[in-house]
C-alpha positions as CSV (number, residue, x, y, z in Angstrom):
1,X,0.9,-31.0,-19.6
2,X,4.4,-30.8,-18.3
3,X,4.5,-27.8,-20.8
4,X,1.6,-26.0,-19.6
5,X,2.6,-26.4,-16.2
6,X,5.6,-24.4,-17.1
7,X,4.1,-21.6,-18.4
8,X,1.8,-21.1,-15.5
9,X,3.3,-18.9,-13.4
10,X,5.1,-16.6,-16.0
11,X,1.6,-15.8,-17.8
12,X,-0.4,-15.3,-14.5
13,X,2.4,-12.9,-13.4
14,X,1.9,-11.2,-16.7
15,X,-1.8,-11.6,-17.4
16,X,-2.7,-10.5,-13.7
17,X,-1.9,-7.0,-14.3
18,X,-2.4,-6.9,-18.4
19,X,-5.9,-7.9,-17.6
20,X,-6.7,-5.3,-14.6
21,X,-5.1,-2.2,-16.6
22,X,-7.2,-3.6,-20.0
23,X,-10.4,-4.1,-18.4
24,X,-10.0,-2.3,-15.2
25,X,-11.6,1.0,-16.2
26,X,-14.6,-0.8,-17.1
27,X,-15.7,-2.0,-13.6
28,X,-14.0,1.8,-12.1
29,X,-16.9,3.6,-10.2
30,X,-16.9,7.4,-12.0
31,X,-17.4,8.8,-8.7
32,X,-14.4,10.6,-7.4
33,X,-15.8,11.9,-3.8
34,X,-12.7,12.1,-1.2
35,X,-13.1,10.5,1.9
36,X,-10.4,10.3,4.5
37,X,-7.0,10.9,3.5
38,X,-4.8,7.2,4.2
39,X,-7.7,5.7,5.6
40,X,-7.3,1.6,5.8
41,X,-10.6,0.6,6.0
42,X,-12.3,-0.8,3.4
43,X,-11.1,-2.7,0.8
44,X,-7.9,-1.2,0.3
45,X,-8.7,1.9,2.1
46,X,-7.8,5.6,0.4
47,X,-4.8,7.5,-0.9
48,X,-3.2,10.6,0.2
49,X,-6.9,13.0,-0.9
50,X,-9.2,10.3,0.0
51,X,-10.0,8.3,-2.8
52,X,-10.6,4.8,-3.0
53,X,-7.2,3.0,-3.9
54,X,-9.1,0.1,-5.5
55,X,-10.6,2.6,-8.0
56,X,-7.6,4.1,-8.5
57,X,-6.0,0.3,-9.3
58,X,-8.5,-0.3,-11.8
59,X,-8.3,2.9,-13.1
60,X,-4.3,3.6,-13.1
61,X,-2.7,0.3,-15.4
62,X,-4.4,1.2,-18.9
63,X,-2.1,4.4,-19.5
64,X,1.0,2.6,-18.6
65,X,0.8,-0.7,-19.8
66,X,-0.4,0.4,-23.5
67,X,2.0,3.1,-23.8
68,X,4.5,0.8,-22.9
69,X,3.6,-1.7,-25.5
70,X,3.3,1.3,-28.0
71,X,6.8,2.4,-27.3
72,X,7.9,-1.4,-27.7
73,X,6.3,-1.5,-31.1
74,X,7.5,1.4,-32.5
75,X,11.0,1.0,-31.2
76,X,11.1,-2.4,-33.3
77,X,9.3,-1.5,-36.4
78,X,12.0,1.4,-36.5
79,X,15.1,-0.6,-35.3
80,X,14.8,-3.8,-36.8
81,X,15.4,-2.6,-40.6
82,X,17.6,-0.1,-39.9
83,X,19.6,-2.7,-38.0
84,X,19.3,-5.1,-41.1
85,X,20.3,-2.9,-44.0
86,X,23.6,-1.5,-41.8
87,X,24.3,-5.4,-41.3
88,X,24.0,-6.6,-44.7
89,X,25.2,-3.3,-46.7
90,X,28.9,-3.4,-48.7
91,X,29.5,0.5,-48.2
92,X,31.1,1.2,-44.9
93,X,29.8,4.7,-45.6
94,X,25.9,3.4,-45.4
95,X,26.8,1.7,-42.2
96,X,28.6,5.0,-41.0
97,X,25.9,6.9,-42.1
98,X,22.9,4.8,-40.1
99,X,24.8,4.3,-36.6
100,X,26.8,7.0,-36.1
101,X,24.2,9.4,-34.9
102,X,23.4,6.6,-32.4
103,X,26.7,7.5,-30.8
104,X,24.9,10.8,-29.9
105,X,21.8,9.2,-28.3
106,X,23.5,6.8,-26.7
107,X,26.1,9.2,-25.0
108,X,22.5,10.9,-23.1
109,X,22.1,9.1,-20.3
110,X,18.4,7.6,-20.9
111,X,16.4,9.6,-17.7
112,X,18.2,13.3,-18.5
113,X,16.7,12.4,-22.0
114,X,13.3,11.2,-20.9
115,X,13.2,14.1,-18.8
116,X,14.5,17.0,-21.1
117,X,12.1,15.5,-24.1
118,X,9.0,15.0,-22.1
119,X,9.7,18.8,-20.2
120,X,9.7,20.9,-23.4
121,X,7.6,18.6,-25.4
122,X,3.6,19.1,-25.4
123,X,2.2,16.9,-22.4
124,X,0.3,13.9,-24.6
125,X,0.7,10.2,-24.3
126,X,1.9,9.8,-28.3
127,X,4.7,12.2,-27.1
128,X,5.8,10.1,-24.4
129,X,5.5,6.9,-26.8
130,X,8.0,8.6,-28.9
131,X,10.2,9.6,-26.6
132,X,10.4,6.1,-25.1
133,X,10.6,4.4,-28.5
134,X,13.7,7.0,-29.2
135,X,15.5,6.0,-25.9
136,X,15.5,2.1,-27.1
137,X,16.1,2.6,-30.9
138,X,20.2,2.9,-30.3
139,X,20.2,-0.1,-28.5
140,X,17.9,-2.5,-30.7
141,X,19.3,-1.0,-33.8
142,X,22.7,-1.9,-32.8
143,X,21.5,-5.5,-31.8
144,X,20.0,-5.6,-35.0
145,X,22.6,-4.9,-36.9
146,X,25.2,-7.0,-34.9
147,X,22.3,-10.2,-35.7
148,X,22.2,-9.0,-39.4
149,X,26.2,-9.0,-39.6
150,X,26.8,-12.5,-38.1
151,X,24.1,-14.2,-40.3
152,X,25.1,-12.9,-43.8
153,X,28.8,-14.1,-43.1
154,X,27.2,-17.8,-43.2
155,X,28.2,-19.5,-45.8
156,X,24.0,-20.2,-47.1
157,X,24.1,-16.5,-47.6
158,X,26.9,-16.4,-50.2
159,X,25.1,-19.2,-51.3
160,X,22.5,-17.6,-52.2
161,X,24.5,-14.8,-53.7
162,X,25.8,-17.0,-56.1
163,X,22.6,-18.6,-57.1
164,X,21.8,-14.6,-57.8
165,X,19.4,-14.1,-54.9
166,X,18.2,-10.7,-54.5
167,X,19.5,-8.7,-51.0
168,X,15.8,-8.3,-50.8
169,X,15.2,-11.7,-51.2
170,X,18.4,-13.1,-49.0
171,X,17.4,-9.9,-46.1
172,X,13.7,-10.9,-45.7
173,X,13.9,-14.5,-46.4
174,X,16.6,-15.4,-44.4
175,X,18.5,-13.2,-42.4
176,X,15.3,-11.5,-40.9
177,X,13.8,-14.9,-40.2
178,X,16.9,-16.1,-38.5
179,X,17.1,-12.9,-36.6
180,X,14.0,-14.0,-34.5
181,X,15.1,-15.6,-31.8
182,X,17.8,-12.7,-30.8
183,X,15.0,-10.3,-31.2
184,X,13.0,-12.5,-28.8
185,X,15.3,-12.6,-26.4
186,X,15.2,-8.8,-26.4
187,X,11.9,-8.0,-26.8
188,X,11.3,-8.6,-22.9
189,X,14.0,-6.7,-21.9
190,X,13.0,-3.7,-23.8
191,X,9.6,-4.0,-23.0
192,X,10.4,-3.9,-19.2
193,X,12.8,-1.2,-19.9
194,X,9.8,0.6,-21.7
195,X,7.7,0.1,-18.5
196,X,10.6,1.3,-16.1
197,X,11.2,4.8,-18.4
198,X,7.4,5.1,-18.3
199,X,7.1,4.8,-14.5
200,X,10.0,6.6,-13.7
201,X,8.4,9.7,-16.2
202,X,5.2,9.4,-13.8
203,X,7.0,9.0,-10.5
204,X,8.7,12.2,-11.5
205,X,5.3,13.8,-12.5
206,X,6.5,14.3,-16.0
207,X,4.7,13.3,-19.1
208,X,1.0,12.7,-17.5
209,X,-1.3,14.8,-16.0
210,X,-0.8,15.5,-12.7
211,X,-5.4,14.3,-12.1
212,X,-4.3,11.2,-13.7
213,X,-4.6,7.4,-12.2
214,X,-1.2,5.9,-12.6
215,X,0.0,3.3,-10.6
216,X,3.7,4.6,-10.9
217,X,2.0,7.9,-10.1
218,X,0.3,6.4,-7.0
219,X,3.7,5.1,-5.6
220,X,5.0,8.6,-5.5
221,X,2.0,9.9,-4.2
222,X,1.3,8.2,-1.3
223,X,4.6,6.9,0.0
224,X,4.5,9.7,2.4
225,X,1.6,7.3,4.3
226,X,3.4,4.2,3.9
227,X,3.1,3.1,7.3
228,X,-0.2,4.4,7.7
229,X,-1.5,3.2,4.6
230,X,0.7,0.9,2.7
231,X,-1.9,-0.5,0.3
232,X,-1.9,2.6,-1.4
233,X,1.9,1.9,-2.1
234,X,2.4,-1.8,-1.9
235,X,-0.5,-3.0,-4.5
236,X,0.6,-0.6,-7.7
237,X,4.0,-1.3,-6.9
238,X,3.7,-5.1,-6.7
239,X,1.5,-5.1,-10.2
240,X,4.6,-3.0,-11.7
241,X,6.8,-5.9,-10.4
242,X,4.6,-9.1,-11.8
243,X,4.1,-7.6,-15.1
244,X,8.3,-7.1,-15.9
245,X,8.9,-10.4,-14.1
246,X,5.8,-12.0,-15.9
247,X,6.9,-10.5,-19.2
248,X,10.9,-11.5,-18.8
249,X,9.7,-15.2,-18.1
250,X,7.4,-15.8,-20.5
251,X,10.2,-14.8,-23.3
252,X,12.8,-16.8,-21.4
253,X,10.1,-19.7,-21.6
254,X,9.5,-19.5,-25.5
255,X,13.1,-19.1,-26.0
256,X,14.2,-22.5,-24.3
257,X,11.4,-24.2,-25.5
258,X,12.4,-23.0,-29.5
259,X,15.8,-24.3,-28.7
260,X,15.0,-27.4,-28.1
């Protein structure tokens, strides 16, 4: 119970706005008729061309959120055996080989990247999956590989050299499985960083469609009405806010309760 109770406010940060972007669109009326530009009546009133901002809401979390996820994904399934065969290898000119080009990446400063990737790449949510999931690899290959190269120095690793173990065997069976609680305690970082690379791509009107319902987007739309109109501005940008705090606490959560 004590558990549960624990738990309660990290998922309903998180599930709050996983749940509205997921199932939002289904409940979204299709009818797009502009009323009067920042007008607060209603429920939560209309944007900057008249359209109902609780449309919008429903409408503007699905694009985001799974693209984020996406980018998360791919960043790990990428990262995390790179990071474990430069950890583990004996030839200093494999592990050259696999992390020097990060050097490169990591020497761009993440938005010039996200901005120079996403302006002369076609405009398509897989490219802007991509380009998120190349931004993070550096960093989640290098924690990798930093996990990978603490654990086979442990003296049940040589172990299980000597008992003639495969590296396949010794990698996946117990290096990669005691690499899961570093990974974990990254994954919510990276996620959030995912979401932040993502917004900051719509706030800048890059990598979406300019028509599209983004919450991100709607920030940058209608700040101009702010104090006319602040739901317009304050609702998207609070369910940004919920879902990285949610995410971040319900990692930190698992992590102290694995510990244990």
């Amino acid at each position: 119970m004590k558990t549960a109770r624990r738990y309660l406010l990290p998922v309903t940060l998180f599930a709050v706005p996983l749940l509205l972007a997921l199932i939002g669109p289904f409940f979204a009326s299709g009818d797009t008729t502009k009323d009067v530009p920042f007008d607060a009546n209603g429920r939560l009133g209309t944007d900057f061309v008249g359209r109902d901002v609780w449309n919008e809401v429903l409408l503007g979390g699905r694009s985001l959120i799974l693209v984020a996820v996406a980018a998360t994904i791919c960043t790990y399934v990428v990262a995390v055996p790179v990071g474990l065969v430069a950890g583990m290898t004996r030839s200093r000119g494999l592990d050259e080989l696999l992390m020097r080009p990060l050097d490169l990446l990591l020497a761009v400063p993440s938005m010039l990247m996200l901005l120079l990737l996403v302006s002369i790449a076609p405009q398509s949510v897989w490219v802007l999956v991509g380009v998120v999931a190349l931004i993070n690899l550096p960093d989640v290959i290098r924690i990798s590989r930093a996990a990978a190269l603490s654990l086979s120095a442990r003296p049940a690793v040589e172990a299980m050299r000597l008992q003639g173990e495969s590296r396949i065997r010794i990698g996946l069976g117990y290096v990669a499985r005691s690499m899961r609680r570093t990974l974990a305690a990254d994954i919510g970082t990276r996620f959030t960083g995912a979401t932040y690379l993502i917004a900051s791509a719509s706030f800048l009107g890059v990598g979406i469609s300019p028509q599209a319902s983004d919450w991100a987007a709607m920030v940058d739309r209608n700040r101009g009405g702010l104090f006319v109109q602040p739901w317009a501005v304050v609702v998207p940008a609070l369910l940004l806010v919920m879902m990285a705090v949610g995410a971040n606490l319900v990692f930190d959560r698992m992590l102290r309760d694995t510990a244990r």
